[in-house]
C-alpha positions as CSV (number, residue, x, y, z in Angstrom):
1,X,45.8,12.8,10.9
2,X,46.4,13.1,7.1
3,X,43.3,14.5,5.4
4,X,43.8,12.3,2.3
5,X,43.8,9.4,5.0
6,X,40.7,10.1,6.1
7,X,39.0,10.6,3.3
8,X,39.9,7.2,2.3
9,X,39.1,5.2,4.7
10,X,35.8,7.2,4.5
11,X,35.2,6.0,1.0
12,X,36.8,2.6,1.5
13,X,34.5,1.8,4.6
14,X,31.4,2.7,2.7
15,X,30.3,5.4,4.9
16,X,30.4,8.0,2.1
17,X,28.7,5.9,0.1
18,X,25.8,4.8,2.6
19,X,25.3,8.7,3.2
20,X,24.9,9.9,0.1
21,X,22.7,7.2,-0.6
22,X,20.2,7.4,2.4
23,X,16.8,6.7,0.8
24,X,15.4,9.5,2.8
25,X,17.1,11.7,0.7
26,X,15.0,10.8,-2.2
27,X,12.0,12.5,-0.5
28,X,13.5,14.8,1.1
29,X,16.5,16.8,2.0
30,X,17.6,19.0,5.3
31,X,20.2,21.5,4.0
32,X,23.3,22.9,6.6
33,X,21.1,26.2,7.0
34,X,18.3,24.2,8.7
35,X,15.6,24.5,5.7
36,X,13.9,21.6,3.7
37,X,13.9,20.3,-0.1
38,X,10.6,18.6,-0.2
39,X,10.4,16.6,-3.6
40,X,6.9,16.3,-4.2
41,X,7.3,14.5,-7.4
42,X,9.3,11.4,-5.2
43,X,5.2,10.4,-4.2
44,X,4.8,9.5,-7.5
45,X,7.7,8.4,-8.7
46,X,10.1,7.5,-6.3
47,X,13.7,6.0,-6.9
48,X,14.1,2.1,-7.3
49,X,17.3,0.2,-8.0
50,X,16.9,-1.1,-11.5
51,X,19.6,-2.5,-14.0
52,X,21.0,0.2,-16.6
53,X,18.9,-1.5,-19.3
54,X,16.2,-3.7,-18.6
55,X,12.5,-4.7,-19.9
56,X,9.7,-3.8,-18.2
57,X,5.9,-5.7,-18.7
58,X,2.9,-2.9,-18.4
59,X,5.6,0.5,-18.5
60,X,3.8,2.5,-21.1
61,X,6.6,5.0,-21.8
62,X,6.0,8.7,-21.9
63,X,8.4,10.6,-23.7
64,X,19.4,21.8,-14.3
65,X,20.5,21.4,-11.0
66,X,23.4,18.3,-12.2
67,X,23.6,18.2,-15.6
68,X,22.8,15.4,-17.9
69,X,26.0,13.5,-19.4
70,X,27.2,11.0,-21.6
71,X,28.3,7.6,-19.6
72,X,31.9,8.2,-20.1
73,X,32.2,11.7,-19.9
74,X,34.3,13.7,-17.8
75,X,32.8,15.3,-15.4
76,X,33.1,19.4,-15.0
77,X,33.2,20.9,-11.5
78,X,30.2,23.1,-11.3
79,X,28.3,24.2,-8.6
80,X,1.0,6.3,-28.5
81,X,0.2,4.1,-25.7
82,X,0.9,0.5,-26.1
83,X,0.3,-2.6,-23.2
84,X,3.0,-4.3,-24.2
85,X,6.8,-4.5,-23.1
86,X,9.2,-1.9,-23.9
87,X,13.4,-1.9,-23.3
88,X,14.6,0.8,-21.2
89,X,18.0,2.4,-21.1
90,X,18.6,4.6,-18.1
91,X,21.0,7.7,-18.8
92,X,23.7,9.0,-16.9
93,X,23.6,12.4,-14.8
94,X,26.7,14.1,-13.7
95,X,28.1,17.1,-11.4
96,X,31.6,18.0,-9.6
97,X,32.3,20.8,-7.3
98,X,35.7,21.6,-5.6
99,X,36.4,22.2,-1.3
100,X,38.5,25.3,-1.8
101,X,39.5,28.6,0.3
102,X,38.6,28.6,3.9
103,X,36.5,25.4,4.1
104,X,39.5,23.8,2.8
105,X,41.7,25.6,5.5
106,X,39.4,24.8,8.1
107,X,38.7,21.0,7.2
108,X,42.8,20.5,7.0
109,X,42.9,22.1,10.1
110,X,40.3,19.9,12.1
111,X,42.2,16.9,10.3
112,X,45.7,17.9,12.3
113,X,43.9,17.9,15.1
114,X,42.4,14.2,14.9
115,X,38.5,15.7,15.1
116,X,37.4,13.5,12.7
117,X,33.4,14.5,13.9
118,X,34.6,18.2,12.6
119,X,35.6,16.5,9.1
120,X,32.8,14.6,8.5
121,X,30.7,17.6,9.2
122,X,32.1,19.9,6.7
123,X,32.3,17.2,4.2
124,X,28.6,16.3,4.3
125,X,27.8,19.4,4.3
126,X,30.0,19.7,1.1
127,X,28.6,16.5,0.0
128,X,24.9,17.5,0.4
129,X,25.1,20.9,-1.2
130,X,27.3,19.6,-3.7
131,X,26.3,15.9,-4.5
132,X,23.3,14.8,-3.3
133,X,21.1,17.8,-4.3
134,X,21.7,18.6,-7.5
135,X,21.7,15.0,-8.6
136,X,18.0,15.2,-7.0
137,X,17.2,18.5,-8.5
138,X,17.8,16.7,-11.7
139,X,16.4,13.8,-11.1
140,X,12.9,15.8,-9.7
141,X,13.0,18.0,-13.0
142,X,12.8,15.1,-15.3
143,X,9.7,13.6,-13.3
144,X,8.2,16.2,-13.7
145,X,9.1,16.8,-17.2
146,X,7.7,13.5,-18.4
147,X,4.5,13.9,-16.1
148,X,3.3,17.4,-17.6
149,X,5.1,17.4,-20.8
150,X,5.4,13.9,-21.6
151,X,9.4,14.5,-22.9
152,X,12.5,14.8,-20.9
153,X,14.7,17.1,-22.7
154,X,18.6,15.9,-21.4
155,X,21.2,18.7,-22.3
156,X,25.0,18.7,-20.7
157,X,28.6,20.2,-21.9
158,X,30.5,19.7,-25.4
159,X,27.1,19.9,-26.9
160,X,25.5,16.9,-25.8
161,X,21.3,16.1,-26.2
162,X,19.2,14.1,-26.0
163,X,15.1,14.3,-26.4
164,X,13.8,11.0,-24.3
165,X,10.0,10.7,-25.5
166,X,7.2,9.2,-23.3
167,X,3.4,8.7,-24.7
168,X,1.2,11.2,-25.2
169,X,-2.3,10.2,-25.8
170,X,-4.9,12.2,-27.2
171,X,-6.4,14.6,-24.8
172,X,-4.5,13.8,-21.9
173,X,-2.2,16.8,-22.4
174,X,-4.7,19.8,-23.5
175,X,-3.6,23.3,-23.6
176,X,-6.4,26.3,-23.1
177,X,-6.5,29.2,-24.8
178,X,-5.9,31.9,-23.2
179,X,-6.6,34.8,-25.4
180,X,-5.0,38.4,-25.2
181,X,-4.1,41.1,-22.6
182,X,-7.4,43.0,-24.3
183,X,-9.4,39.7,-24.8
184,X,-8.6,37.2,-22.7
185,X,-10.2,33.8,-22.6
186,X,-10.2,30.2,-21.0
187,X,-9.0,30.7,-17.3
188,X,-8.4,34.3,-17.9
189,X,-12.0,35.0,-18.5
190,X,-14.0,35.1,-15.3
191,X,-17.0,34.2,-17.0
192,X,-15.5,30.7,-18.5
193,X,-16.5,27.8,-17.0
194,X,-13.0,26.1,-15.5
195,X,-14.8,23.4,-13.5
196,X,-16.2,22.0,-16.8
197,X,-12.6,21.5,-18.0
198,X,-11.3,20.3,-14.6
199,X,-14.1,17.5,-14.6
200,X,-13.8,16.8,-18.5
201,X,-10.3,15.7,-17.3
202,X,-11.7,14.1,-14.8
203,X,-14.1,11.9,-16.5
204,X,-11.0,10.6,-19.3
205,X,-9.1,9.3,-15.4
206,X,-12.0,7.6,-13.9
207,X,-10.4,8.1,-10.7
208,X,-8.5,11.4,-9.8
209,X,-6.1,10.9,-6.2
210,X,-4.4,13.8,-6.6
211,X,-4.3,17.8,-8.4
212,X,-0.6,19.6,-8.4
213,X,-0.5,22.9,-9.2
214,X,0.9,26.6,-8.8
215,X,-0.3,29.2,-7.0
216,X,-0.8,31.7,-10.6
217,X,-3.1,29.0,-11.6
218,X,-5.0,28.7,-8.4
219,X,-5.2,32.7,-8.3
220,X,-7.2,32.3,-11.7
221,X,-9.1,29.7,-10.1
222,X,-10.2,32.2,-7.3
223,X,-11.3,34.7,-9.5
224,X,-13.4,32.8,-11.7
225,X,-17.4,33.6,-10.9
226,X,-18.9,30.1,-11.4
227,X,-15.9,29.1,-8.8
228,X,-16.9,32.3,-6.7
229,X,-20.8,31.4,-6.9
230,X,-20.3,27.7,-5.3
231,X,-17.9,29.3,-3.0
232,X,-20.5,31.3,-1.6
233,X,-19.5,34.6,-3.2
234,X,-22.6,35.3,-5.3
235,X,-25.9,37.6,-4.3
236,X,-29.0,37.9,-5.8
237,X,-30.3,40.9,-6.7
238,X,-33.8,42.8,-7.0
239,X,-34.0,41.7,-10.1
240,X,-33.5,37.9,-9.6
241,X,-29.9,38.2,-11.2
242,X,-26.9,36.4,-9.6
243,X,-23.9,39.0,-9.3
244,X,-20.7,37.3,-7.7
245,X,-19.0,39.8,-5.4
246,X,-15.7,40.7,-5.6
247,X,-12.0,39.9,-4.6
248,X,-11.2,36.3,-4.5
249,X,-12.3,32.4,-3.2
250,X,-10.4,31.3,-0.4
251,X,-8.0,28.4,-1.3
252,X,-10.4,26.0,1.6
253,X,-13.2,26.9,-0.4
254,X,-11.9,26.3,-3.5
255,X,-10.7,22.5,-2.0
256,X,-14.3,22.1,-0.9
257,X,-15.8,23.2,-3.8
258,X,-13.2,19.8,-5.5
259,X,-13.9,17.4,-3.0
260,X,-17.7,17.7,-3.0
261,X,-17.5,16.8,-6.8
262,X,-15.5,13.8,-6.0
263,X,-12.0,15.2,-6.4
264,X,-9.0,15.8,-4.4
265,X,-7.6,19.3,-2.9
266,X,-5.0,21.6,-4.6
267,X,-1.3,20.9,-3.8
268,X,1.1,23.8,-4.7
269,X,4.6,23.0,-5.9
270,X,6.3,26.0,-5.7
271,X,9.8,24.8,-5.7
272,X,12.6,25.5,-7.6
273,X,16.2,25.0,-8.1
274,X,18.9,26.9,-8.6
275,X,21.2,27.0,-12.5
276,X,25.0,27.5,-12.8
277,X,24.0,30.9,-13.9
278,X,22.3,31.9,-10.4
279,X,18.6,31.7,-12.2
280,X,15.9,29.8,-10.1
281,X,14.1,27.6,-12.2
282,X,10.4,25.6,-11.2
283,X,10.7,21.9,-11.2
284,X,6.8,22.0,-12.2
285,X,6.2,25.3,-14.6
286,X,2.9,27.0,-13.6
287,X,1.1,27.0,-16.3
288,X,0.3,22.9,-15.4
289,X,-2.4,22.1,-13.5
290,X,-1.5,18.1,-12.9
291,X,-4.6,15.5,-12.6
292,X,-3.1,12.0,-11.4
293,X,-4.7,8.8,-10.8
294,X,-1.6,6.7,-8.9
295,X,-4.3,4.2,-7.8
296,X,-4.3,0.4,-7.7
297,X,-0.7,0.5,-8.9
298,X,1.2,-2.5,-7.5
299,X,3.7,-1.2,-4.6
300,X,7.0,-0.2,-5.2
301,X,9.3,-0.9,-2.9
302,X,12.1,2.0,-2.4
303,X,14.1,0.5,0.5
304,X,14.3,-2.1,3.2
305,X,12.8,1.0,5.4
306,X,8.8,0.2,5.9
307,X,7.8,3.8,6.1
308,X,9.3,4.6,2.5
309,X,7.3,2.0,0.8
310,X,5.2,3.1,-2.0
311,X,2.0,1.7,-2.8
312,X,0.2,4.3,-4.8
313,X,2.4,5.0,-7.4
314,X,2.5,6.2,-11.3
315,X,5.7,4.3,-11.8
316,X,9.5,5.2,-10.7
317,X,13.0,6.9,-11.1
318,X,14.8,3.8,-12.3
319,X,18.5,3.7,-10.5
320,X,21.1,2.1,-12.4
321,X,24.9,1.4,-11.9
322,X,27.4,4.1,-12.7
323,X,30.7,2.8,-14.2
324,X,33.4,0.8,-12.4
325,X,30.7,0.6,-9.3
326,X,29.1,-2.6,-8.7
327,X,26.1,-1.1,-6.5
328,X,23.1,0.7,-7.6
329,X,22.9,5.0,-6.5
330,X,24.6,7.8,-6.5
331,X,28.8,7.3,-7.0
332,X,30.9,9.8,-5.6
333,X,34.8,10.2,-6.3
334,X,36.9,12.2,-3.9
335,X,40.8,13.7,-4.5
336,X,42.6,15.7,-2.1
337,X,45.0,18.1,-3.7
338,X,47.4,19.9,-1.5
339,X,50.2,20.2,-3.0
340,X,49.0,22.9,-4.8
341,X,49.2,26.8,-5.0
342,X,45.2,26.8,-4.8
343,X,44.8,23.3,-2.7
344,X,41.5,21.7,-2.9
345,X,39.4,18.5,-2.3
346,X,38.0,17.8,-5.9
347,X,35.1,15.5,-5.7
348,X,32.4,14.0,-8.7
349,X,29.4,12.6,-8.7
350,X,27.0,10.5,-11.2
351,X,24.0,8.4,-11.2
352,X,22.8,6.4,-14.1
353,X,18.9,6.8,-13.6
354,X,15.4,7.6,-15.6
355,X,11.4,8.3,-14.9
356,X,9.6,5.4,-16.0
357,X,5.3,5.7,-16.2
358,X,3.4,2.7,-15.7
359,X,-0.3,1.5,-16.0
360,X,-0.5,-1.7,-15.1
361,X,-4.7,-2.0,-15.6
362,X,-4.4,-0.3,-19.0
363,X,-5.8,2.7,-18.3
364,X,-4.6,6.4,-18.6
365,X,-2.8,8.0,-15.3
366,X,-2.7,11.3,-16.1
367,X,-4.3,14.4,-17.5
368,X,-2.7,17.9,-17.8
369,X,-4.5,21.0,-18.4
370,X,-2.1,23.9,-19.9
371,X,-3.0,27.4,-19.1
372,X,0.1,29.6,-20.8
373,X,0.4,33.1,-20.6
374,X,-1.7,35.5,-22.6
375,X,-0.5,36.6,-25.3
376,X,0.3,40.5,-25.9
């Protein structure tokens, strides 16, 4: 069978469409190699159909990987808080990759033989890798943009930006000093007190469900002596002085020492994804330690699928309608070329999407605590 044939009846059935769209995906993603994309930030803000524009009662709005995109342009193959309505525009993501070489050989091959199970294998595969994640790379970058930096910076080709601005209210984002290589301070100073600022934080949420951090910031954490004197790493000596010992709190202890003062444990986000350029890039950076209260937040629902209902949430990833497609999601564009020196299968993808933060009681969700670098 005719490769082009198949790959439109693929896209003319929906099939391609319904695949690329899974609502699982949104969570999480198993690559071809067997390993697993976990977006953490899809707890929080998960992915709802939306219109492109729409108004939203109770949004308080906070202001690679795909790359971000005017609506109409062509795509490049590339592998202060108020309680009152606000207009929102989602914006337009965009990527494009190309089969070529040996995959292309192969998947023409498998076509001539009528295995269409060997096609749609290599061109989900293709699809996943291609498509799929780097739209949700992007699309888990920008939550977490607007979450700890309350601004999602959008940059694509031919020059294009775009600075979207979410709220930032006063003292929800603070940034710690961290002194110098010879005199550091805040977190870098064992002897400062990083519980008081941790709880300070707390105190501005009234309820705290979850902390996301990296694993630098939880290594200053374990070297901290008050941390290390609740953790059970302290003597007294003959003189009635408390020394804390040394190397470092275990992460457990460090959870326990959170939970008995009414908080939750540490998750790590690690992650990162890859740019054009080969560089691996954190969707969170690690200098954020993330406070969230995603509490009595009505429920979002993300599908018809029960399990991938939402009910503790900060808001969503608003998904809109890309152009000349009358459903909400991802839109993918396929085009066979083989009658070409170099043949290919040349395929585009978009989504029109955006985080939106909400507080629908009117009080603050989130408090970051920035811990940068010492200076030299």
């Amino acid at each position: 069978m005719d490769l082009a044939k198949i790959i439109a009846d693929k896209l003319a059935d929906g099939s391609i469409t319904s695949f690329v769209n899974d609502a699982r995906a949104g969570f999480a993603l198993t690559m071809p190699d067997g390993s697993t994309v976990d977006y953490v930030g899809a707890r929080y803000l998960p992915l709802v159909n939306r219109e492109n524009a729409f108004d939203e009662d109770g949004i308080y709005f906070r202001s690679v990987i795909a790359y971000d995109a005017t609506r109409y342009a062509p795509v490049v193959p590339r592998g202060g808080m108020e309680s009152e309505p606000i207009s929102v525009r989602l914006r337009t993501n965009d990527t494009g990759a190309q089969l070529t070489g040996r995959d292309y050989d192969v998947i023409v091959q498998l076509a001539r033989l009528n295995r269409i199970d060997g096609v749609e294998r290599i061109l989900q595969d293709f699809l996943l890798t291609q498509i799929i994640k780097p739209l949700n790379d992007l699309i888990e970058k920008q939550r977490w943009a607007a979450i700890a930096d309350g601004i999602v910076k959008r940059r694509g080709d031919s020059g294009y930006q775009e600075d979207v601005p979410y709220a930032n209210p006063a003292g929800h984002r603070a940034t710690i000093p961290s002194g110098t290589n010879a005199a550091p301070a805040g977190w870098y100073d064992p002897a400062y007190s990083i519980l008081n600022d941790i709880f300070a934080m707390a105190d501005k949420l009234g309820v705290v469900t979850d902390i996301i951090t990296s694993r630098r910031i939880l290594s200053l954490m374990s070297m901290n002596n008050e941390i290390k004197a609740y953790g059970g790493m302290a003597v007294t000596n003959v003189n009635g002085q408390t020394q804390t010992l040394s190397g470092r709190v275990l992460s457990d202890s460090i959870d326990n020492i959170l939970r008995s003062n009414g908080l939750p444990g540490i998750t790590l986000h690690e992650a990162t994804y890859e740019q054009l350029n080969g560089a691996r890039v954190r969707y969170l950076r690690d200098t954020a330690f993330v406070m969230l209260n995603s509490s009595s937040i009505d429920p979002v629902v993300v599908s018809d699928r029960p399990e991938l209902i939402a009910p503790t949430t900060l808001g969503f990833v608003g998904n809109g309608i890309a152009t000349a497609q009358t459903t909400n999601g991802k839109a993918v564009y396929l085009r066979v070329n083989g009658n070409r020196k170099a043949p290919n299968v040349e395929c585009e993808g978009t989504q029109v999407s955006l985080p939106i933060l909400r507080n629908a009681d009117g009080r603050q969700r989130l408090g970051i605590l920035n811990i940068p670098a010492k200076a030299a």
